[in-house]
Backbone as CSV, one residue per row, in Angstrom:
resi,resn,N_x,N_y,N_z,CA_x,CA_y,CA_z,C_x,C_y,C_z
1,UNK,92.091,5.259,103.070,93.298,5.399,102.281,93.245,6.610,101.371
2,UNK,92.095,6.671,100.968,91.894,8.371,100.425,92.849,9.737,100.846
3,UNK,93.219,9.244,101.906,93.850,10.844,102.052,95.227,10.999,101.774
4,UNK,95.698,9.217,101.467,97.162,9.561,101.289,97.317,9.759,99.496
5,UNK,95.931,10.073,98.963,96.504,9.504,97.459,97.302,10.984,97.013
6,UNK,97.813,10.933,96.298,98.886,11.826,95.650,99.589,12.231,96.836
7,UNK,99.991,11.562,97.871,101.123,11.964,98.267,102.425,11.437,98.227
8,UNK,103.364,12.204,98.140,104.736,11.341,97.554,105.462,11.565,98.752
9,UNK,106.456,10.601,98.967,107.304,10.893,99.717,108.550,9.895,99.300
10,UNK,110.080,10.640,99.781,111.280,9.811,99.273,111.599,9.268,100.345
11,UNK,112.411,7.843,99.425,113.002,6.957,100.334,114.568,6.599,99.583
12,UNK,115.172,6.416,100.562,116.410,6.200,99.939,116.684,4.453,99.734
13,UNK,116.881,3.892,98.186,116.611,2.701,98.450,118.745,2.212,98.819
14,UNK,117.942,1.106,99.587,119.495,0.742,100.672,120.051,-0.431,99.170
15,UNK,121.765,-0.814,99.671,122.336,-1.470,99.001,121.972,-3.181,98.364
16,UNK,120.724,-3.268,99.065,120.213,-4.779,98.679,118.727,-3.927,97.904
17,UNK,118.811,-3.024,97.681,117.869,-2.544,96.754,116.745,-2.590,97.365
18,UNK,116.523,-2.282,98.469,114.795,-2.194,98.964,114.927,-0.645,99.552
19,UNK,113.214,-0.199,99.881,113.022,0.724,100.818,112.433,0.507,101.639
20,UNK,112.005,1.387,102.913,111.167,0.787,104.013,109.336,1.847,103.785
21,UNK,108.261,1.050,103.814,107.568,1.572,103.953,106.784,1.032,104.468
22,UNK,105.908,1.611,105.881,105.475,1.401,106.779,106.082,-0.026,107.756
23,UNK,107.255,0.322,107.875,107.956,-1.370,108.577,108.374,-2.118,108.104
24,UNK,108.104,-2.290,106.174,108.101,-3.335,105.628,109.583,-2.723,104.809
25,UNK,110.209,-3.855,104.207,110.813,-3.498,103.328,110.242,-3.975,101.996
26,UNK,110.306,-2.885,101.435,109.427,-3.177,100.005,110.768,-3.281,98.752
27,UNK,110.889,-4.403,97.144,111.966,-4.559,96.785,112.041,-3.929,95.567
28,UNK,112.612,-2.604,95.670,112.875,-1.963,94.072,114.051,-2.480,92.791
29,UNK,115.146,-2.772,93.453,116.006,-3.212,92.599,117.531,-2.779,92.977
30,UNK,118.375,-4.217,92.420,119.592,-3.406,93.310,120.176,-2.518,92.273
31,UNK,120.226,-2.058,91.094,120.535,-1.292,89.951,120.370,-0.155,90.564
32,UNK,119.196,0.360,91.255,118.796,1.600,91.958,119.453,1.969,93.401
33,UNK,120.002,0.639,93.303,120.710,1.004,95.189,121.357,1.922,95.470
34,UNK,121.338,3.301,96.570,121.658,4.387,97.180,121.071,5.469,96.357
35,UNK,120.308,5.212,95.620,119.552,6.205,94.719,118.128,6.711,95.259
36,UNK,117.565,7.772,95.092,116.279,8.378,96.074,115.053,8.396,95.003
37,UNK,114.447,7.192,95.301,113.073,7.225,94.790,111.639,8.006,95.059
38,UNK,110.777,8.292,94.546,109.803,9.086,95.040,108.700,7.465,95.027
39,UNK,107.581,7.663,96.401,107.114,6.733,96.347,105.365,7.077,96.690
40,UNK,104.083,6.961,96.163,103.184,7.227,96.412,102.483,6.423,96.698
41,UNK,101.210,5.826,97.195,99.922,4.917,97.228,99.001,4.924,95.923
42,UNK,98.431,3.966,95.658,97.336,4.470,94.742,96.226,3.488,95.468
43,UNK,95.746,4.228,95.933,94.006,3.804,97.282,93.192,2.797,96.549
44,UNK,93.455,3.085,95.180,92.271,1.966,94.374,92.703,0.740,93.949
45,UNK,93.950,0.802,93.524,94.978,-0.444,93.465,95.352,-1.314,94.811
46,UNK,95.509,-0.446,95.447,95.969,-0.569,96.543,97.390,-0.694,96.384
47,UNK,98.430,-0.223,96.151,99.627,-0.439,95.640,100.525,0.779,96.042
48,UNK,101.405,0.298,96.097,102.741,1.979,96.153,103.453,1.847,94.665
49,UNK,103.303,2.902,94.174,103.656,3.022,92.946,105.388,3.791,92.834
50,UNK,106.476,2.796,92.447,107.734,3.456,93.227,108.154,3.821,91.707
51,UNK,108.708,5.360,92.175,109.287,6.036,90.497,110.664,6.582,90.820
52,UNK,111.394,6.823,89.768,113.058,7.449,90.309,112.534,9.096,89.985
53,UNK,114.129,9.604,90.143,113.841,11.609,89.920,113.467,11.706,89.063
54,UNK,113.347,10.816,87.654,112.510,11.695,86.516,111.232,11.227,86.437
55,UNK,110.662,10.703,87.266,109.368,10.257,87.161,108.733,8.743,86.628
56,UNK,109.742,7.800,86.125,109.991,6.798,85.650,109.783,5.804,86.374
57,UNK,108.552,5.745,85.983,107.710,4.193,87.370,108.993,3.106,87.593
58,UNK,109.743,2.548,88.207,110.374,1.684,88.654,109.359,0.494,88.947
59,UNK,109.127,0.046,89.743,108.020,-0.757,90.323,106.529,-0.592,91.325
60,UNK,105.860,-1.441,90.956,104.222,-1.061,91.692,104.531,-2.570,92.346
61,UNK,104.194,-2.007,93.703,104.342,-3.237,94.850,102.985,-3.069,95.699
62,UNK,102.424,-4.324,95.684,101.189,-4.160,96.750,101.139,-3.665,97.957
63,UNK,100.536,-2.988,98.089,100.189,-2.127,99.846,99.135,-3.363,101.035
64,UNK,99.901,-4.482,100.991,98.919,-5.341,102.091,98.772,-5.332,102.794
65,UNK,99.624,-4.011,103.893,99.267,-3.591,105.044,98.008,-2.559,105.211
66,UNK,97.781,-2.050,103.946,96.818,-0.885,103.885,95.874,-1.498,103.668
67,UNK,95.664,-2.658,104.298,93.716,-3.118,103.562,92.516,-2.320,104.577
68,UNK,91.333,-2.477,104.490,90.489,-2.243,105.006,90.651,-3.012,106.599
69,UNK,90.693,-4.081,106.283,90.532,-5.120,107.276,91.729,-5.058,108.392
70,UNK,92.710,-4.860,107.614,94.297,-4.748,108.386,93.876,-3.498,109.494
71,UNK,93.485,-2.155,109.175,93.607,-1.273,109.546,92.615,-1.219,110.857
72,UNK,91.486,-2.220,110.517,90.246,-2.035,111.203,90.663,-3.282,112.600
73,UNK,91.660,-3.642,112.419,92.542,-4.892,113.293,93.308,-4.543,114.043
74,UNK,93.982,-3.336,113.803,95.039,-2.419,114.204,94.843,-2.905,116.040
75,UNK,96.037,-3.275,116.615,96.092,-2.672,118.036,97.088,-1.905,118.491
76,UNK,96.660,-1.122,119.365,97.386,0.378,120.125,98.343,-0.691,121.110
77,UNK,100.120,-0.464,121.093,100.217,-1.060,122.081,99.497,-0.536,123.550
78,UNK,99.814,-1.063,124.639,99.009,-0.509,125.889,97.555,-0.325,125.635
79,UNK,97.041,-0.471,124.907,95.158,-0.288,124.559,94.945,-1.530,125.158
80,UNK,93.163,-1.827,125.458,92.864,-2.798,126.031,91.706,-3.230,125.063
């Protein structure tokens, strides 16, 4: 998970107030709905740390797809 730390990327959160990250819909708030959040990981928390344009943490939502274990479980479709 190290390599994603400080990376941000936007999501546009939809009208029931969530965004999608990695498949999931993760729930920011509907106050924020159609508004573009910036959203990062933090590898040690394990968490996505979701902030609006001025930098203003909104919500920290757990990353439970990013565990150790999850990742090390992973199957390729078509892999054997």
């Amino acid at each position: 998970m190290q390599p994603l730390r400080g990376y941000l990327v936007a999501r546009q959160v939809d009208r029931s107030g969530t965004v999608s990250l990695d498949n999931r819909n993760q729930y920011v708030g509907v106050a924020d709905a159609y508004q573009t959040v910036a959203v990062r990981l933090d590898p040690a928390a394990c968490q996505w740390i979701i902030a609006d344009r001025d930098g203003n943490q909104l919500r920290v939502r757990p990353a439970n797809e990013r565990t150790r274990e999850r990742i090390r479980n992973l199957r390729i479709s078509g892999s054997k």
